[in-house]
C-alpha positions in Angstrom: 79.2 105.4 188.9 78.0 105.1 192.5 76.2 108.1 194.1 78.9 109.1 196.4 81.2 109.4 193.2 78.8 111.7 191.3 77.8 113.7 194.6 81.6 114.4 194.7 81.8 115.1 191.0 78.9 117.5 190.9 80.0 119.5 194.1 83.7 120.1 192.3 82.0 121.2 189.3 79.5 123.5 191.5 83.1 125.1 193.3 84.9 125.9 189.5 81.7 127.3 188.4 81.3 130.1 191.3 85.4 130.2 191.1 85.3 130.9 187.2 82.5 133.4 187.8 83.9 135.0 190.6 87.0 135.4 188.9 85.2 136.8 185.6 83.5 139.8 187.7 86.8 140.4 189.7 85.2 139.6 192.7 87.8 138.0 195.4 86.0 137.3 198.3 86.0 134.0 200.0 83.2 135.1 202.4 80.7 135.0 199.0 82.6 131.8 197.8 81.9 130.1 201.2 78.2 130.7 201.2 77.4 129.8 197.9 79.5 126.7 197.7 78.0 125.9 201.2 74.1 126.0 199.6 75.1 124.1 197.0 76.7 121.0 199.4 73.4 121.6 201.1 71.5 120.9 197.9 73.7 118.0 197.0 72.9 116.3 199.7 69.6 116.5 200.1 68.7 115.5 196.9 71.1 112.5 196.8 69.7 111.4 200.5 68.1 108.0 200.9 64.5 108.8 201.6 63.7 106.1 204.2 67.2 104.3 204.9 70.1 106.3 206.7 73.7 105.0 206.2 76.4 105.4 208.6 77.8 108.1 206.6 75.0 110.2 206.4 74.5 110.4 210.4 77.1 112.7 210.3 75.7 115.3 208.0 73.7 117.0 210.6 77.6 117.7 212.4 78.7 119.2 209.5 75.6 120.9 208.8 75.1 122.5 211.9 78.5 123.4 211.7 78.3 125.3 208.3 75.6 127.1 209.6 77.8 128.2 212.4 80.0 129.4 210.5 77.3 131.3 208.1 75.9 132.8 211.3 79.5 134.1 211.4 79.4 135.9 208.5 76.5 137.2 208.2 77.5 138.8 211.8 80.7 140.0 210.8 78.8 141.8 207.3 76.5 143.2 209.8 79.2 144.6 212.1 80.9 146.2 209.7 77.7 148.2 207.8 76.6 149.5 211.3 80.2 150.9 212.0 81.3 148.7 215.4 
């Protein structure tokens, strides 16, 4: 199996896990799902980067990096909105 496969493998099983979880401790909130699923993409590809070599691919990561964090930033705004009553 090539890396890409694996990476792609590993991230679907990281989604039913929190999924499976999240639906064991009635917890339905995609906020939560979001996040976690989002750290572990993060960790995915980090550990599966090419140290000293970056394909064309992977130039694009820091895109949609930057714009997961956006949308974290989001979040934890909206969470912090909504325990300080505005």
């Amino acid at each position: 199996m090539r890396k890409k496969q694996i990476a792609a493998i590993v991230l679907g099983i990281w989604l039913m896990i929190i999924a499976i979880v999240m639906l064991r401790v009635r917890l339905y909130d995609l906020e939560i799902f979001y996040v976690v699923g989002f750290i572990g993409f993060l960790v995915i590809v980090e550990l599966l980067e090419p140290r000293y070599v970056q394909p064309g691919p992977l130039q694009y990561k820091n895109y949609l990096i930057a714009g997961g964090i956006v949308i974290f930033i989001g979040i934890v705004t909206q969470i912090i909105k909504d325990l300080m009553g505005f």
